[in-house]
C-alpha positions as CSV (number, residue, x, y, z in Angstrom):
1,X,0.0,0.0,0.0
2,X,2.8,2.6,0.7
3,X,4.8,1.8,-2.4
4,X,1.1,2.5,-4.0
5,X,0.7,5.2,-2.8
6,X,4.4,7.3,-3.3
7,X,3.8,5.8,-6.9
8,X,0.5,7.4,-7.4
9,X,2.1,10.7,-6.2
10,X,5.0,10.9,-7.9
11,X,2.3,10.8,-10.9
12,X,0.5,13.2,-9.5
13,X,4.1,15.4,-9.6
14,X,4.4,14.9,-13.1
15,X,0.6,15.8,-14.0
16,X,1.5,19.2,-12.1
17,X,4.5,20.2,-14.1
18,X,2.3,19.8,-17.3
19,X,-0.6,21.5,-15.7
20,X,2.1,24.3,-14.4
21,X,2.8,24.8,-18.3
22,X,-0.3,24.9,-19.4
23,X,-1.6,27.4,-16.8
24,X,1.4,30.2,-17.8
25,X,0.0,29.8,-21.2
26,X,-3.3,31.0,-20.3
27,X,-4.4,35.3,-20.7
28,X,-6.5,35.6,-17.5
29,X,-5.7,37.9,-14.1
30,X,-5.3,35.0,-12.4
31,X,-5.6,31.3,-12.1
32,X,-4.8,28.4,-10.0
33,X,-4.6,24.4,-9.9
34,X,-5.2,21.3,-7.1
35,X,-4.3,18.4,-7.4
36,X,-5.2,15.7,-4.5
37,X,-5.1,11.8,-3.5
38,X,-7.4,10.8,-0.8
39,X,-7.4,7.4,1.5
40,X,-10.4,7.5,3.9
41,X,-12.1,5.2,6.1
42,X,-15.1,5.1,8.3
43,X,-17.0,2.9,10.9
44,X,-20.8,3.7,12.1
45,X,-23.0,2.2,15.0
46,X,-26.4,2.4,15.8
47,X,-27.0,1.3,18.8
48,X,-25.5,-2.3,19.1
49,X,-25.1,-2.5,15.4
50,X,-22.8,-1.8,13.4
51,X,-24.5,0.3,10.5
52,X,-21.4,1.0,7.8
53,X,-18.1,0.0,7.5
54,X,-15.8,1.6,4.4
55,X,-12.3,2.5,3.1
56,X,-12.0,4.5,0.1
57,X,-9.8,6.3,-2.0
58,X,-10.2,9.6,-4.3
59,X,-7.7,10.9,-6.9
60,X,-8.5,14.2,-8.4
61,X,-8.3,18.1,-9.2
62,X,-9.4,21.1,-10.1
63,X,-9.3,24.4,-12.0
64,X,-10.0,28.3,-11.0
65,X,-9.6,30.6,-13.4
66,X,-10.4,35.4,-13.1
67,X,-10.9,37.0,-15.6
68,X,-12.3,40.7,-15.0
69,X,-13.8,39.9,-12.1
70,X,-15.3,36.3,-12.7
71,X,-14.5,33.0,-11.5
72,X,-14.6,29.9,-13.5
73,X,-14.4,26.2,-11.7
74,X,-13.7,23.3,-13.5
75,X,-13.2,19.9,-11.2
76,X,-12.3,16.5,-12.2
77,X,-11.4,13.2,-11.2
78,X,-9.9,12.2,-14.5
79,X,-6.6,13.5,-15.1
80,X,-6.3,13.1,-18.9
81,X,-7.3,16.0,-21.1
82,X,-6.1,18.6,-19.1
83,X,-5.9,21.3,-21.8
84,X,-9.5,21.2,-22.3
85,X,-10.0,21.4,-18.3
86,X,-8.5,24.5,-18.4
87,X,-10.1,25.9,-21.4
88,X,-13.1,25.4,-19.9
89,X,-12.7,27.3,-16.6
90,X,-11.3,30.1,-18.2
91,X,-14.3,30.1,-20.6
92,X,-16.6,30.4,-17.6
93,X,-14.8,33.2,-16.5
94,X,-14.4,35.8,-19.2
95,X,-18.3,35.1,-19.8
96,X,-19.0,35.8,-15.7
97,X,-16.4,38.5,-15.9
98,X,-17.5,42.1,-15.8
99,X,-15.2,43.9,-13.9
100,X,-11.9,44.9,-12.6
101,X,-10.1,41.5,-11.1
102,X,-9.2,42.4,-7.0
103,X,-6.7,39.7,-6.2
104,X,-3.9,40.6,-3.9
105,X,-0.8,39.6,-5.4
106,X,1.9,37.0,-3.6
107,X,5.2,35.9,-4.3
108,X,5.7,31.9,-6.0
109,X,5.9,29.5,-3.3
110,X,7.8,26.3,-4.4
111,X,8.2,23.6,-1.1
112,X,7.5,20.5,-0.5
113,X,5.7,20.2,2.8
114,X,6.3,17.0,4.7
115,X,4.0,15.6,7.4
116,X,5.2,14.7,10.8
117,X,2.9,11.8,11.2
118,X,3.7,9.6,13.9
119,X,0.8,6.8,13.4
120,X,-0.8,7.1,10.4
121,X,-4.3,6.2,10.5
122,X,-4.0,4.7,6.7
123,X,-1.7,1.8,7.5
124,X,-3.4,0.7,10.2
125,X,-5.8,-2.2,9.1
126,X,-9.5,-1.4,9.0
127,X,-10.1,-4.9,10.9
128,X,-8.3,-3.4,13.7
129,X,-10.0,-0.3,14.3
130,X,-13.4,-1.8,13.6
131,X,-11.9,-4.1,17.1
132,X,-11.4,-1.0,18.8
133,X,-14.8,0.3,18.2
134,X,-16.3,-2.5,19.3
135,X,-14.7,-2.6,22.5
136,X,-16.3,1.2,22.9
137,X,-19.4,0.2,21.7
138,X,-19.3,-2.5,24.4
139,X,-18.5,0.1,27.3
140,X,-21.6,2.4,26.3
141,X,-24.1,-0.6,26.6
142,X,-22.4,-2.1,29.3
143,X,-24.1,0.1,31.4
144,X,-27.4,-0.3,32.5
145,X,-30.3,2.4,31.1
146,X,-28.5,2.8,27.7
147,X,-32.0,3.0,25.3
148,X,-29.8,3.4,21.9
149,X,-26.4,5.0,21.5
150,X,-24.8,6.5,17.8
151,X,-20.2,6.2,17.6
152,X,-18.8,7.5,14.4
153,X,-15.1,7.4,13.4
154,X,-13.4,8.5,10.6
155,X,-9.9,9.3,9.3
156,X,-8.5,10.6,6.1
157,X,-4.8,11.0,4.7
158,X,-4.2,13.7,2.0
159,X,-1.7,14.8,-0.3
160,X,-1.9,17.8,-2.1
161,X,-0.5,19.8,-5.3
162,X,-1.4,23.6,-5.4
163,X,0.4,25.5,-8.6
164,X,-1.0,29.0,-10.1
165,X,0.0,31.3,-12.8
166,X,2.6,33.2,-10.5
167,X,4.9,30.1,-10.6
168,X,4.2,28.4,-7.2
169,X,4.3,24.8,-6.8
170,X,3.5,23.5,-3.3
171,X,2.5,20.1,-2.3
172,X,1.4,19.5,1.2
173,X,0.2,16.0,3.1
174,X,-1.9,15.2,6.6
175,X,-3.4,12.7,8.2
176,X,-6.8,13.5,10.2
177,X,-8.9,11.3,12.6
178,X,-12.1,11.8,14.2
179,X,-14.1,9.6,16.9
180,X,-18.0,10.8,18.0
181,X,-20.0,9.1,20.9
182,X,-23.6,9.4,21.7
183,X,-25.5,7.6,24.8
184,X,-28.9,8.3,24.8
185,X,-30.9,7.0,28.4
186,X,-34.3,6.6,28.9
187,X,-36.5,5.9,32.1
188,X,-40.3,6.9,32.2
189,X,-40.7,8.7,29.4
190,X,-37.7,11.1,30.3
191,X,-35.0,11.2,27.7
192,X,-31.3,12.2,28.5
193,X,-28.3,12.7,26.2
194,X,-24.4,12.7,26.6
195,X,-21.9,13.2,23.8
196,X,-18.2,13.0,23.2
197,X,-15.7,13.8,20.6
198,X,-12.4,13.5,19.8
199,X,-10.4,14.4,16.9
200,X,-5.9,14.1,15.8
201,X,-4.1,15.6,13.5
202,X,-1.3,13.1,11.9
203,X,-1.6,10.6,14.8
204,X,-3.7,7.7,15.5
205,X,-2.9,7.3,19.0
206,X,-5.0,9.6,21.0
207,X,-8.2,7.1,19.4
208,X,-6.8,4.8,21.5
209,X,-7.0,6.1,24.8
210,X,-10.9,6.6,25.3
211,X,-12.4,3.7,27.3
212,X,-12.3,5.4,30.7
213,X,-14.1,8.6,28.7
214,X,-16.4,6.4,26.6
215,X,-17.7,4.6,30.0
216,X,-17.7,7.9,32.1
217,X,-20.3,9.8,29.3
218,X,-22.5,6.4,29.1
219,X,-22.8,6.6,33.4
220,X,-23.8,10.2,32.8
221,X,-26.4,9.9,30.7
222,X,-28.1,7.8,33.2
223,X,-27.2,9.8,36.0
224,X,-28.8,12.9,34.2
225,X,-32.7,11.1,33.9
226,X,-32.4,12.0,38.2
227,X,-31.1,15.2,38.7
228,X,-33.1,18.5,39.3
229,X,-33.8,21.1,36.3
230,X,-32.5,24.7,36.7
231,X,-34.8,27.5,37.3
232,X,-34.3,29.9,34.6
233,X,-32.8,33.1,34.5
234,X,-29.5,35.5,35.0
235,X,-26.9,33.6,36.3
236,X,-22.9,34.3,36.5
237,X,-22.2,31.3,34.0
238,X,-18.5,29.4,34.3
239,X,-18.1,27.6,30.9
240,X,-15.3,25.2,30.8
241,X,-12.8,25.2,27.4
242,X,-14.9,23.0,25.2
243,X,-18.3,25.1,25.5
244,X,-16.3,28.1,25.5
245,X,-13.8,27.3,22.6
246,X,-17.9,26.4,20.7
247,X,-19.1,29.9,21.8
248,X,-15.9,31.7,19.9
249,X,-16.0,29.7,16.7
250,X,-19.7,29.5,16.3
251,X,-20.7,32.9,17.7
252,X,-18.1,34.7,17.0
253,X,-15.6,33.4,14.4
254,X,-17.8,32.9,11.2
255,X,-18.6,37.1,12.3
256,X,-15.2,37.1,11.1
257,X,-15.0,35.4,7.9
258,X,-14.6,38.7,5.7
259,X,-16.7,36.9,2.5
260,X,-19.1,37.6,4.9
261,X,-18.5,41.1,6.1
262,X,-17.6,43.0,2.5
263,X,-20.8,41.8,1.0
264,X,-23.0,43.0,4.1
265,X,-23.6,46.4,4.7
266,X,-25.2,45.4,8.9
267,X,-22.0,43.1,9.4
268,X,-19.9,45.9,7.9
269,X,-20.9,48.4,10.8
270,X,-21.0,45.3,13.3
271,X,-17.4,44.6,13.1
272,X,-16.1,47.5,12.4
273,X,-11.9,47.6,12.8
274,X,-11.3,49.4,16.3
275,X,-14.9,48.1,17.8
276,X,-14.3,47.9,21.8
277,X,-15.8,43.7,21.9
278,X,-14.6,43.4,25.7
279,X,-12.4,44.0,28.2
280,X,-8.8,44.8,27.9
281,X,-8.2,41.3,29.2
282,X,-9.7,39.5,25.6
283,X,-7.5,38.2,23.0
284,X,-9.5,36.2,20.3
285,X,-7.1,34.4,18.4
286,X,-7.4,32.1,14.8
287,X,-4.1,30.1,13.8
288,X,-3.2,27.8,11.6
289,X,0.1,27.8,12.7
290,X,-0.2,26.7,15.7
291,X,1.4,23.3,15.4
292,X,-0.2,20.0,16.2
293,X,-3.4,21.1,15.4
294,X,-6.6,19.8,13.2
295,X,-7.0,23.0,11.8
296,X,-3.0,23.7,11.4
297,X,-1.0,23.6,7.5
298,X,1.5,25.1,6.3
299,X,-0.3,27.0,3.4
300,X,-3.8,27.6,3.0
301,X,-5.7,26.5,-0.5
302,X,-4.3,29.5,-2.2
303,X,-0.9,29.7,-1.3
304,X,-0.6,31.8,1.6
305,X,1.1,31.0,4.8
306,X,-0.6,30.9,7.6
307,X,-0.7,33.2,9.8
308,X,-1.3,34.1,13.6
309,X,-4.4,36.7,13.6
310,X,-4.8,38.4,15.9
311,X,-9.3,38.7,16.0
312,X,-9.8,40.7,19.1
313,X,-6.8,41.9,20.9
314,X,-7.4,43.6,24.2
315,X,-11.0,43.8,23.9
316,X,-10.9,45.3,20.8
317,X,-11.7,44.4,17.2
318,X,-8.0,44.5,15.1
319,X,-8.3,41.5,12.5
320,X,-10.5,39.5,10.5
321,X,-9.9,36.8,8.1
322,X,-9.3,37.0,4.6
323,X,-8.6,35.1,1.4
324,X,-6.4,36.8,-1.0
325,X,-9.7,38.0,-2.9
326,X,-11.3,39.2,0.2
327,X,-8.3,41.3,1.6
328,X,-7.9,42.9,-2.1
329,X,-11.3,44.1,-2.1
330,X,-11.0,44.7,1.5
331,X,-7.4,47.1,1.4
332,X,-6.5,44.0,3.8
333,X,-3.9,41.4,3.8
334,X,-4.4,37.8,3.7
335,X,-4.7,35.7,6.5
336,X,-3.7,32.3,4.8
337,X,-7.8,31.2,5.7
338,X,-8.7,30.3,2.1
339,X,-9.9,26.5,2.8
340,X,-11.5,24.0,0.6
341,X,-12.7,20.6,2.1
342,X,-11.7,18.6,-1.4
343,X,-10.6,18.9,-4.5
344,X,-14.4,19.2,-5.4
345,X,-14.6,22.4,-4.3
346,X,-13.3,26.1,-4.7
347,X,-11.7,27.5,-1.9
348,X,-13.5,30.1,0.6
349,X,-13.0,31.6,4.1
350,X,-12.7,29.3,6.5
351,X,-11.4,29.1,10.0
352,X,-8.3,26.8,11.3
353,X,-7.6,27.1,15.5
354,X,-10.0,30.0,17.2
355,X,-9.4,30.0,20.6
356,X,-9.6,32.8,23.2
357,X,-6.3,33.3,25.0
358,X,-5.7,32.0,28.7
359,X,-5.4,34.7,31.3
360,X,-4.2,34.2,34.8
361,X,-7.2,33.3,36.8
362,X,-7.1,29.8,38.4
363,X,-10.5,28.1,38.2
364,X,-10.8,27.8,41.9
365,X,-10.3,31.7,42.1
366,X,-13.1,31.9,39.2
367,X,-15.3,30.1,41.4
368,X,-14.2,31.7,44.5
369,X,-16.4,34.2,44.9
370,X,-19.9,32.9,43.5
371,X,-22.2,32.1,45.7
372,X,-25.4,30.9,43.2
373,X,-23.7,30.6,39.8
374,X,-23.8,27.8,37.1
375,X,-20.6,25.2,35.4
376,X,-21.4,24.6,32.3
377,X,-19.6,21.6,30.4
378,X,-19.6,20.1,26.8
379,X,-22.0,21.0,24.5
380,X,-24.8,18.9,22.0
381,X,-26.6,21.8,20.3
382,X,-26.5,25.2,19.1
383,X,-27.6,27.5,16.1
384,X,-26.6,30.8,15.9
385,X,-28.2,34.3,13.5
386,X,-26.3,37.0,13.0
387,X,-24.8,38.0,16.3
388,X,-27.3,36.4,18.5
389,X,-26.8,32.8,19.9
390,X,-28.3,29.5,21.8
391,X,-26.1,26.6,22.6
392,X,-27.1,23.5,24.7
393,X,-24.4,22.5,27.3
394,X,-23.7,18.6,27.8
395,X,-23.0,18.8,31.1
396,X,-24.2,21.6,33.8
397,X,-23.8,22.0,37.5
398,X,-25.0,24.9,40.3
399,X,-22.2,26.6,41.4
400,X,-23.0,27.5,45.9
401,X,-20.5,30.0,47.8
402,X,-17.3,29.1,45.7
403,X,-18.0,25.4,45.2
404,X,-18.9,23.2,42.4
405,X,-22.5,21.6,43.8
406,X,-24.8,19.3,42.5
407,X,-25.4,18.0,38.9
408,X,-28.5,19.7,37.0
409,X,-30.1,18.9,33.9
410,X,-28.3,20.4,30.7
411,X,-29.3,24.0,30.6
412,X,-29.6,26.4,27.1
413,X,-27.6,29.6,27.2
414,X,-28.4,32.3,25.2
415,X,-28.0,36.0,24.2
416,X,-25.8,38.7,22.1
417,X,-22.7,37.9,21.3
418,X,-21.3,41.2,21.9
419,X,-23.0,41.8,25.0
420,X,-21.6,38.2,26.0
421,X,-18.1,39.3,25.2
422,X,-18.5,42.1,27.6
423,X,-19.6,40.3,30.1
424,X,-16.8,38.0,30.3
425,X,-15.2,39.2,33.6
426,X,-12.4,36.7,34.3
427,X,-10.1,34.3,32.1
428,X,-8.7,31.3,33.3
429,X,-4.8,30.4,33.0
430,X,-5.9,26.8,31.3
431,X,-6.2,26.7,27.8
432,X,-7.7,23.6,25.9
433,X,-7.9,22.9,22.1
434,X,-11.2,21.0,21.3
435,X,-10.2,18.4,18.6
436,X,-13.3,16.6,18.1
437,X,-15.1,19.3,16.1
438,X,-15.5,20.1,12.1
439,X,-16.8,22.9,11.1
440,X,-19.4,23.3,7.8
441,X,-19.9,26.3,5.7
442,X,-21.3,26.4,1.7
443,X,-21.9,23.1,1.6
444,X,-18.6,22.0,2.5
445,X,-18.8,19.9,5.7
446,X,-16.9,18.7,7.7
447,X,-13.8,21.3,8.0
448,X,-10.7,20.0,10.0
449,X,-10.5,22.7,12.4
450,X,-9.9,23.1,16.2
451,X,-11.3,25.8,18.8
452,X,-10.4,26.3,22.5
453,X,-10.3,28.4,25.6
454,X,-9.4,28.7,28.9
455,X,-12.4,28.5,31.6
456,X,-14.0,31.7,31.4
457,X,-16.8,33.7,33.6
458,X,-19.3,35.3,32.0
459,X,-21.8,37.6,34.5
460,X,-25.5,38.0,33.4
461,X,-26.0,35.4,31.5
462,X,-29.2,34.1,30.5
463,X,-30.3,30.4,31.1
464,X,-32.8,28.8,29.7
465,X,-34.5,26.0,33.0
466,X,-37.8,25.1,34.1
């Protein structure tokens, strides 16, 4: 399989140095190539059963063409004929084009960027993870109360060839794996839910380590059909990294996808550049470079380097994110956040890391001082509009005179965003990246990425209860 694969990529080489020619040939503003190979494979439950088991690979590319303005796309997964590909995307541009091109202009890139892996999900055989699934499967309905359960993994190992007219040639690899459990308890008509995921970037080994966790979530579900239900209202709300690290991407990251913000005129005036979001103690943060990472790379889908941005800084509003389109019509720079999920589709403005950074509170001094609060855990649900919110946590507890108390029923938290942001008066010293999560935008789902935050304290928030 190996010797397969470095064959089938060394082709792949060779199909970009005649693509590379026959894009320089081409009279547009602008245009750019992918090339990818794909392994992936997956395992599904329902309940006891196991519902799908696959392994599949993909070989393909794609073609972006400007001309005045206009985009043409062109994607394939036959690689002959690659001369009329190209003619054909640049067709579809200069009959979309109407306009003046805005594309900010880059220096070539040529690199070969090699992936640390240290297990690689692809060579490990599918018999054997289907084993290990089973033995999870085995620790949610081991427990008595467990009415049906849902575990999902997946993993997929990508090589990449990016080349455009400018002369760059970059080819890029990763491995990515992805593990979701769902119990679900039942007892007299009352229903119950706890949730888990996990997620690695270019190692297989964190996958392995889950039974204690796996066993832990199934016990809570049950535990959950008996506890009390808050009485809703304003509460100071303590939300530990996951929750919080879902707040910041969903609520207030895709604010900051700038495909979003130049084409509305109420997002424009929402976030504009200077805005005071919070307190001088906020730093919102989206990196791809932070190593280690689901959402990390070396170079986004259109060449750029990634990029620390910087979203909120100090409790103000200093950055957004930006493909190279987006920061030309913007009078921006790119952020290295142009993402596609395949070769099937044309890059757009995507996250990679978000995370707020940690401060210097411990969480027992975050707690210290509350004497009816809420801890808020995990998450299973959310939607968001604009700048207003709701999430479900997984997991919730009352918070009496500085303690953590008794276990209630998963609570729904909801309000402004910005008003949210205000409100957070305290940030914990204990970042966490969430690893488990992918993130969907224009019908390209799911999106390697990762979000995280220290613990942070949020005063006046409201709680959905009884």
């Amino acid at each position: 399989m190996k010797g397969k694969l470095k064959l089938l990529m060394t082709d792949l080489q060779n199909i970009g140095q005649q693509l590379a020619e026959i894009l320089n040939k081409q009279n547009v503003d602008y245009i750019e190539a992918h090339l990818e190979e794909s392994q992936f494979s997956s395992i599904a439950y329902r309940g006891k059963q196991l519902e799908s088991i696959s392994k599949t690979t993909s070989v393909g590319g794609n073609v972006r063409a400007l001309v005045k303005g206009g985009w043409g796309f062109v994607s394939f997964n036959d690689l002959s004929g690659l001369q009329e590909k190209v003619a054909m995307a640049v067709k579809q541009a200069r009959f979309i084009g109407k306009e003046k091109s805005l594309f900010y202009e880059s220096k070539p890139v040529v690199e070969n960027v090699i992936a640390k892996i240290k297990e690689n999900p692809a060579l490990i055989p599918l018999s054997e993870k289907k084993q290990l699934l089973d033995e999870y499967n085995e620790a949610i309905w081991s427990t008595s109360g467990i009415q049906t359960s849902n575990l999902g993994y997946g993993d997929a190992n990508k090589k990449t060839i990016f080349l455009n007219s400018a002369g760059s040639f970059i080819t890029q690899e990763r491995a990515d794996v992805t593990i979701r459990a769902v119990a679900i308890a039942s007892k007299d008509g009352e229903v119950q839910q706890a949730g888990l995921s996990e997620g690695s970037r270019d190692d297989f080994r964190p996958i392995r380590k889950l039974q204690k966790d796996i066993k832990q979530l199934a016990q809570r579900a049950v535990d959950m059909l008996t506890v009390p239900t808050l009485k809703g209202g304003e509460y100071t709300v303590v939300l530990d990294p996951i929750l919080a690290g879902v707040f910041v991407h969903e609520a207030f990251g895709h604010l900051s996808e700038s495909d979003f913000v130049y084409e509305n005129a109420q997002l424009k005036e929402l976030m504009a550049l200077g805005k005071v979001f919070g307190g001088p103690h906020l730093n919102i943060i989206d990196s791809a470079s932070k190593p280690g990472l689901r959402g990390s790379f070396k170079y986004d889908d259109e060449g750029t380097r990634s990029t620390k941005t910087y979203l909120i800084r100090e409790g103000k509003l200093t950055g957004r994110l930006h493909s190279r389109e987006t920061a030309a019509k913007m009078n921006e720079k790119p952020t290295g956040n142009a993402r596609a999920i395949n070769y099937r589709h044309p890059p757009i403005v995507r996250m990679t890391n978000t995370y707020i950074e940690p401060g210097e509170c411990s969480f027992e001094d975050m707690i210290a001082d509350i004497k009816d609060g809420v801890y808020a855990k995990n998450w299973y649900g959310g939607q968001t509009s604009m700048e207003m919110f709701t999430f479900s946590s997984g997991e919730t507890y009352r918070i009496r005179n500085g303690k953590i108390a008794e276990m209630v029923r998963p609570v729904m938290l909801s309000g402004n965003v910005f008003n949210t942001l205000m409100n957070i008066d305290v940030i914990g010293d204990d970042l966490d990246m969430n690893q488990g999560g992918g993130c969907g935008k224009g019908g390209q789902s799911p999106l390697p990425v990762s979000n995280g935050s220290p613990h942070i304290r949020i005063r006046k928030c409201l709680v959905g209860g009884k």
